[in-house]
C-alpha positions in Angstrom: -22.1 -11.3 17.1 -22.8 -8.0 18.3 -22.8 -7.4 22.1 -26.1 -6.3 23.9 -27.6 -5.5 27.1 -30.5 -7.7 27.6 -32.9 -4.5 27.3 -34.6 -4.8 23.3 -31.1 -6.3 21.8 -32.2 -5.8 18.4 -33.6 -2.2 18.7 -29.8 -1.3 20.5 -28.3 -3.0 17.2 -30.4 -0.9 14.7 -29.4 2.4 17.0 -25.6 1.1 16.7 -25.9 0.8 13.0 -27.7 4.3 13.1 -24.7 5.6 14.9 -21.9 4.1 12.7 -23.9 5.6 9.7 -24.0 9.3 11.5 -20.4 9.0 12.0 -19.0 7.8 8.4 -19.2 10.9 7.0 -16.8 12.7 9.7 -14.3 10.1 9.5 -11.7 12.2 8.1 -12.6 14.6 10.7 -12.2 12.8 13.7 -9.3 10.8 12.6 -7.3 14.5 12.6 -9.1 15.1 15.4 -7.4 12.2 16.9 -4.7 12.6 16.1 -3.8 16.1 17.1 -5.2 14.5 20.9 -2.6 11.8 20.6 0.6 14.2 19.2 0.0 16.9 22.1 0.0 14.1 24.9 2.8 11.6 23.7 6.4 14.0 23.1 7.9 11.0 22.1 6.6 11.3 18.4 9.5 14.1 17.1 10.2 12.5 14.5 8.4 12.6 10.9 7.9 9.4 10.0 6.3 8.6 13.3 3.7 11.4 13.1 3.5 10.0 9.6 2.7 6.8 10.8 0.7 7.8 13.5 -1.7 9.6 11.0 -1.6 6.8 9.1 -2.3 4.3 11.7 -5.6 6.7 13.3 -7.3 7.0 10.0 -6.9 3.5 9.3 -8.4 2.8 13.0 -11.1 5.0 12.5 -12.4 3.8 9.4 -12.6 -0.1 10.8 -14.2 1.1 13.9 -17.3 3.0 12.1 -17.4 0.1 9.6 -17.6 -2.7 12.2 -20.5 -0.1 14.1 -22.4 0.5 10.8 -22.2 -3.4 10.0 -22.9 -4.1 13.9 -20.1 -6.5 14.4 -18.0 -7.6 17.2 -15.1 -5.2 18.9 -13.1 -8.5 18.2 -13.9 -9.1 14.8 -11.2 -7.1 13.5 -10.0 -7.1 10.0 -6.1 -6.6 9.0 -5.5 -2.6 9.7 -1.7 -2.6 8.1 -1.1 1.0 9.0 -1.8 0.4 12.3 0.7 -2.4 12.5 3.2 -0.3 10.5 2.9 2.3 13.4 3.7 -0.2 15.7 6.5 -1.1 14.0 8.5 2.4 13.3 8.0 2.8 16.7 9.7 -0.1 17.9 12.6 0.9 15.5 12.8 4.2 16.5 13.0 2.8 20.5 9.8 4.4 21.3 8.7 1.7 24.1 5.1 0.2 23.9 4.1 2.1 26.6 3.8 5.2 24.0 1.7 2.9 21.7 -1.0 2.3 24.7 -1.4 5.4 25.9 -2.3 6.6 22.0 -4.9 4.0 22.1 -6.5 5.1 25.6 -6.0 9.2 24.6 -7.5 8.4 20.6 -10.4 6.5 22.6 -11.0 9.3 24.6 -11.3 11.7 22.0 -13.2 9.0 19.8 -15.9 8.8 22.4 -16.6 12.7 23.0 -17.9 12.5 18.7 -19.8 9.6 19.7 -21.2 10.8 22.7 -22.1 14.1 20.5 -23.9 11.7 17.8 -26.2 9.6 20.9 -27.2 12.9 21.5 -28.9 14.0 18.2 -29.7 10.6 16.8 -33.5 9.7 16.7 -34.4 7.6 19.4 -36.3 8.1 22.9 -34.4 10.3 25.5 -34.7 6.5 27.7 -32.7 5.1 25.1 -29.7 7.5 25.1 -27.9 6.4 28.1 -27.6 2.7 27.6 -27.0 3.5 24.0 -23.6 5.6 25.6 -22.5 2.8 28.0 -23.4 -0.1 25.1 -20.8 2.0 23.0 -18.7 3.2 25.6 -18.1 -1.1 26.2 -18.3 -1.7 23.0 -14.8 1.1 22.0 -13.0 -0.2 25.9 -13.0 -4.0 23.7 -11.8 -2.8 20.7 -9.3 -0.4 22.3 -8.5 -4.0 24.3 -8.4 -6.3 20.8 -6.1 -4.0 19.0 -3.6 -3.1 21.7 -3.1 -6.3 22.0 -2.6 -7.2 18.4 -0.4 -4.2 18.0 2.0 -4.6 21.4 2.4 -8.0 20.1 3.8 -6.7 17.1 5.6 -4.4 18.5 7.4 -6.3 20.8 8.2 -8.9 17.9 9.5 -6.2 16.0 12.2 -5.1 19.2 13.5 -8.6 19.4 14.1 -9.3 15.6 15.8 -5.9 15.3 18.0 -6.6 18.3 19.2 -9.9 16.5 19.5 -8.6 13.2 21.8 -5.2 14.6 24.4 -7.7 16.0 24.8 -9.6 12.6 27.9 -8.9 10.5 26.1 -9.0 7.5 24.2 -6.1 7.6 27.1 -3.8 9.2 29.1 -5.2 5.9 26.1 -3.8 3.4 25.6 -0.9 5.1 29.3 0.4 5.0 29.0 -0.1 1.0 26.0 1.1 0.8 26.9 4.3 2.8 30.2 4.6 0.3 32.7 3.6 2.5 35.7 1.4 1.3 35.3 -1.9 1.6 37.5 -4.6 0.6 35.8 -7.0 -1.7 37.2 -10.5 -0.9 36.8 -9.3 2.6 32.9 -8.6 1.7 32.4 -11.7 -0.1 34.0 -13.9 2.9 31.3 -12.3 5.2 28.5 -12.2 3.1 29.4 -15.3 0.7 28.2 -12.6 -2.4 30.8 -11.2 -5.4 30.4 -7.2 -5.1 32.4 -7.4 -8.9 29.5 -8.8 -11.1 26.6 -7.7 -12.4 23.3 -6.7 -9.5 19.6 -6.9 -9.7 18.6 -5.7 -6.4 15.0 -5.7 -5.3 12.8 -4.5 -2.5 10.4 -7.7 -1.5 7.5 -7.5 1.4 4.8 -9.0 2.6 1.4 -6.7 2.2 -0.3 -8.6 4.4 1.3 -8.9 8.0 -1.3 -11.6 9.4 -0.4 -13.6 6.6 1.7 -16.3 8.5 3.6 -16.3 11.9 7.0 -16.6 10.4 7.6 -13.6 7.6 11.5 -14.1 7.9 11.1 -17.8 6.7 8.8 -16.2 3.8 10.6 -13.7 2.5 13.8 -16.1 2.7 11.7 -18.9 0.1 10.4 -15.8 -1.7 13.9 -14.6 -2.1 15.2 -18.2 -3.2 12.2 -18.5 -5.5 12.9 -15.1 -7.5 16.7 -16.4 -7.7 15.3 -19.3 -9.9 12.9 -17.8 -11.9 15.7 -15.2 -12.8 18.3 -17.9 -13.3 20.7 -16.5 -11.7 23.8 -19.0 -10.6 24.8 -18.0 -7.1 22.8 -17.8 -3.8 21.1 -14.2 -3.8 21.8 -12.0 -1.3 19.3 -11.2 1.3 19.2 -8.4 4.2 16.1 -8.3 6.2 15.0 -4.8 7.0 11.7 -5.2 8.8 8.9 -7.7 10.0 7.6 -8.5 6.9 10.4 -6.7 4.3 14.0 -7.4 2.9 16.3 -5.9 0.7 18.0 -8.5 -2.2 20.4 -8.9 -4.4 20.9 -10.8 -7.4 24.1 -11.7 -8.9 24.9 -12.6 -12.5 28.5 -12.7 -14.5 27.9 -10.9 -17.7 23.8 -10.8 -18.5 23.1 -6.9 -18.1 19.4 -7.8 -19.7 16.4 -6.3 -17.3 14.4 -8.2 -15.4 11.4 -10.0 -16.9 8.2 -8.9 -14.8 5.8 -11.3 -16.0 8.1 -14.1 -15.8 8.5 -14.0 -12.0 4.7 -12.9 -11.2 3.4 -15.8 -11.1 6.3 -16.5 -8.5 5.7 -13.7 -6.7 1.7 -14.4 -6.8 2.2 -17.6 -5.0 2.6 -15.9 -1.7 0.0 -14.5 0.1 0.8 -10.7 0.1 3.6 -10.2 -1.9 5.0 -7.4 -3.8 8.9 -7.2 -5.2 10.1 -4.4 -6.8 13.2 -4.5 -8.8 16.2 -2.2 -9.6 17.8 -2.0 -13.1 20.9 -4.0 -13.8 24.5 -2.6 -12.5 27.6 -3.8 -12.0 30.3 -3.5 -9.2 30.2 -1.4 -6.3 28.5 1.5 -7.8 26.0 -1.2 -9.3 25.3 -2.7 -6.2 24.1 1.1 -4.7 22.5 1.9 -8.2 20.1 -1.0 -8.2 18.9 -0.7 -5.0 18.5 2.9 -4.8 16.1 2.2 -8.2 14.4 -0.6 -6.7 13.1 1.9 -3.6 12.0 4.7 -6.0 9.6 2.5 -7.7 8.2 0.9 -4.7 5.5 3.2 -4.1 3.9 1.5 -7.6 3.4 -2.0 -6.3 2.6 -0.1 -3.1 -0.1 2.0 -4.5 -1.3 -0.3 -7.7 -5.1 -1.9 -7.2 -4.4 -4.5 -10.0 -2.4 -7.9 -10.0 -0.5 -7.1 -12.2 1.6 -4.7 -10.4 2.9 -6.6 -7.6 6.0 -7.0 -9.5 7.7 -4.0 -10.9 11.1 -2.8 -12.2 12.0 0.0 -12.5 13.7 -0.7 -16.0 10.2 -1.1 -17.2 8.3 1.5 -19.5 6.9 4.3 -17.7 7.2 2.5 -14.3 10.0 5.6 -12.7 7.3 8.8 -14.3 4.5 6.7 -12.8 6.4 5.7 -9.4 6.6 9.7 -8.9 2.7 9.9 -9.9 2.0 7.2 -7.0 3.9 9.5 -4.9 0.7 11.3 -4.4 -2.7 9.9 -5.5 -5.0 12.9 -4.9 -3.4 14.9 -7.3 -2.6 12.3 -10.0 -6.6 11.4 -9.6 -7.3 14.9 -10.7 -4.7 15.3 -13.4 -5.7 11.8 -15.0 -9.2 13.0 -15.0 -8.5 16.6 -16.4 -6.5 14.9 -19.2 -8.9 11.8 -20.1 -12.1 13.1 -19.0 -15.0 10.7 -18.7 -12.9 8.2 -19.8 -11.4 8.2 -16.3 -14.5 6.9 -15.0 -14.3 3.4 -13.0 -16.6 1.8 -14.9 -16.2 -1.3 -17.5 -17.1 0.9 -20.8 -14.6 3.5 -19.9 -12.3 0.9 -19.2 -12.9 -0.8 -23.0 -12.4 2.7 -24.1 -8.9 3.3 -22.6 -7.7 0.4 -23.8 -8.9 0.8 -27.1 -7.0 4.5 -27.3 -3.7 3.1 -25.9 -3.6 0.4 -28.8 -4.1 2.8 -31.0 -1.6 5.2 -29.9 1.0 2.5 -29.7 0.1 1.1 -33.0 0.9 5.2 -34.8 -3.0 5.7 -34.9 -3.6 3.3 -37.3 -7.1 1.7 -37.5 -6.3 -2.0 -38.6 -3.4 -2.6 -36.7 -4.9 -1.4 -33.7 -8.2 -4.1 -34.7 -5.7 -6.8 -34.8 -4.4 -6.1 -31.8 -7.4 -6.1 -29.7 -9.3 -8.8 -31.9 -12.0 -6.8 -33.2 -13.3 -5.5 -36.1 -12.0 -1.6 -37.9 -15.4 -0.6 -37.5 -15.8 -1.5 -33.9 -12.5 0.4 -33.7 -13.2 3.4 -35.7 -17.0 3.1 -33.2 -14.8 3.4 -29.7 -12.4 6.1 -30.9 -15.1 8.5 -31.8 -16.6 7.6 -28.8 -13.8 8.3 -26.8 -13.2 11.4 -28.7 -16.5 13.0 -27.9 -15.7 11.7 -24.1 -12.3 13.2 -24.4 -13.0 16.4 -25.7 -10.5 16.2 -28.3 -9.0 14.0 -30.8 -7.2 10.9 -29.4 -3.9 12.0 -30.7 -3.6 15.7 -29.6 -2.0 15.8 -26.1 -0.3 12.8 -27.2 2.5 12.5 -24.3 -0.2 13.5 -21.6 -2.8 11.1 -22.8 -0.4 8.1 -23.0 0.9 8.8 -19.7 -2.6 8.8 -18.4 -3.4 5.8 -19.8 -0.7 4.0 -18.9 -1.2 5.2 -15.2 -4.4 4.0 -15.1 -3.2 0.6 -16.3 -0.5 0.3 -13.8 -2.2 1.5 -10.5 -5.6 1.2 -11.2 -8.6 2.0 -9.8 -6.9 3.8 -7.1 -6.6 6.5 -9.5 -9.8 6.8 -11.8 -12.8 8.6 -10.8 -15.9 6.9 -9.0 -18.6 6.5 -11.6 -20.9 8.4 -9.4 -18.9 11.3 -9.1 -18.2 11.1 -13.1 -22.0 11.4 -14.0 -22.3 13.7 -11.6 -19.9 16.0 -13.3 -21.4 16.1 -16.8 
């Protein structure tokens, strides 16, 4: 429940809500806002990925702390903010103490306040009502700021000690030198790491979406790890290199099999834990297979990063499409726009454009022909013929020309979703 002064609790709530609502519209603005406050007082943040991070982490602040004021919730009632936590995290691996974490909280509060200060000031209430509103918010930000530091040192600090332990294992100095091409002995490796670098690898990038999730991610991603081994059949112990809180680098051995992974026979694996995402490499074998697979597995991360729908919380990168779409993931605005300049209203996120996608990538998979592409999808050649010169009015063009482009499209939108279709507001908008 929302904290009050005694004074008309209810009429403070509805001018909280009021101010939450005034300031949704300006989040973008005041999360760069922030985050210019917080780069020019901490010089610790000289490195890319932090100030990456760090942008990440504000915006994703911002956006839960207008949300919880427009909905008039608690300062503690916070949701999972990921970025936030991922902040906290390069900065512990980069050796950034905590103490540079706090102070971005105190000097992105600061900053926060002076916008909300500016809104108490031209919302619609009584000139009475202005100053209790200020100190009501003013408490209201000091307990959030309070909650999340908190949560965030915690995680921090977690993240210090585990990559302390895991430095001083053998292990991952053993991976790392064949990994960074240096000559490595291979009974040598296989004594330390109990894994044959001469067969055939399937490495994969596994995490856990969700960082609340459970306590103990290590002990996760291990079963995970152990899980994927047996759905893949794959005869000796996997090998397993932790790289994170909540992520780990594996690798799958097999004799001979060079066949690619399965996706759909390990989802339901993968869909068992809370959170999870895997994304595979292509099989390779040896020493140059071991660095192959792995390297492929990262490039198509960004999919099962990215992708709004189930089914792409497994990936692999020897799957159709999945390495031209992992570079389309790469950055959303502008693969929103180009999968709406190419499909036209039927990039719209609703269910008819939906039907109508999938009714033009049957047929273009099935050579444009009408009764295979009915069988396919169940219905009849005249509810076919119906959608396709639907979608051809809505595409501008006939479903064939801009064949490549269109199928690429389509098949982007099946992969990552809604993430990259256009709101159906904005679609009727346009016409």
């Amino acid at each position: 429940m929302l904290s009050t002064t005694p004074q008309n609790p209810e009429r403070l709530r509805e001018l909280t809500r009021q101010i939450g609502l005034r300031l949704s519209p300006e989040t973008d603005a005041i999360a760069v806002s922030m985050t210019a406050a917080i780069e020019h007082a901490i010089g610790e943040l000289t490195d890319e990925d932090m100030r990456a991070a760090l942008h990440a982490s504000v915006a994703n602040n911002v956006e839960v702390i207008i949300d919880l004021l427009s909905h008039t919730k608690d300062a503690h009632d916070l949701p999972p903010l990921p970025d936030a936590m991922h902040y906290a995290v390069v900065l512990a691996r980069r050796n950034v103490s905590s103490a540079a974490l706090r102070r971005a909280y105190h000097v992105g509060s600061d900053r926060l306040l002076a916008h909300v200060f500016d809104q108490v000031q031209e919302v619609d209430c009584a000139d009475h009502e202005k100053l209790p509103l200020y100190h009501h918010l003013a408490g209201w930000l000091y307990q959030y700021v309070d909650e999340i530091t908190r949560t965030v040192i915690a995680a921090h600090e977690e993240e210090v000690r585990y990559s302390h332990n895991q430095a001083a294992r053998s292990i991952n100095s053993m991976v790392n030198r064949v990994l960074n091409g240096e000559s490595v002995d291979a009974a040598e490796f296989e004594r330390v790491t109990k894994y044959h670098l001469g067969q055939v690898h399937v490495g994969c990038r596994v995490w856990i979406d969700d960082y609340g999730a459970v306590a103990d991610q290590a002990r996760l991603l291990a079963n995970l790890v152990d899980q994927l081994g047996r759905a893949l059949e794959v005869s000796r112990a996997p090998l397993t290199v932790a790289t994170g809180r909540a992520t780990a680098e594996a690798w799958f051995g097999r004799e001979v099999r060079t066949d690619a992974v399965d996706t759909r026979r390990v989802a339901s694996v993968v869909a068992a834990t809370r959170g999870a995402r895997v994304a595979f490499g292509a099989p390779g074998r040896g020493v140059d297979g071991f660095r192959t697979t792995r390297m492929q597995a990262g490039q198509v991360v960004s999919v099962a990063q990215t992708s709004t729908t189930g089914e792409a919380h497994v990936v692999s990168y020897s799957d159709d499409g999945i390495p031209v779409i992992a570079r389309l993931a790469g950055d959303i605005t502008t693969t929103r726009r180009w999968v709406r300049e190419v499909l036209g209203d039927l990039a719209a996120d609703t269910e008819d454009a939906a039907r109508q996608r999938e009714t033009v990538r049957v047929f273009l998979d099935s050579a444009e022909n009408y009764s295979d592409t009915a069988s396919r999808l169940l219905l009849h050649r005249n509810t076919v013929k119906y959608r396709l010169t639907k979608a051809e009015h809505e595409l501008g063009r006939r479903p064939g020309d801009r064949r490549l482009d269109t199928q690429l499209a389509l098949a982007t939108c099946e992969v990552l979703g809604d993430v990259v279709l256009t709101p159906a507001d904005s679609t009727r908008g346009a016409r």
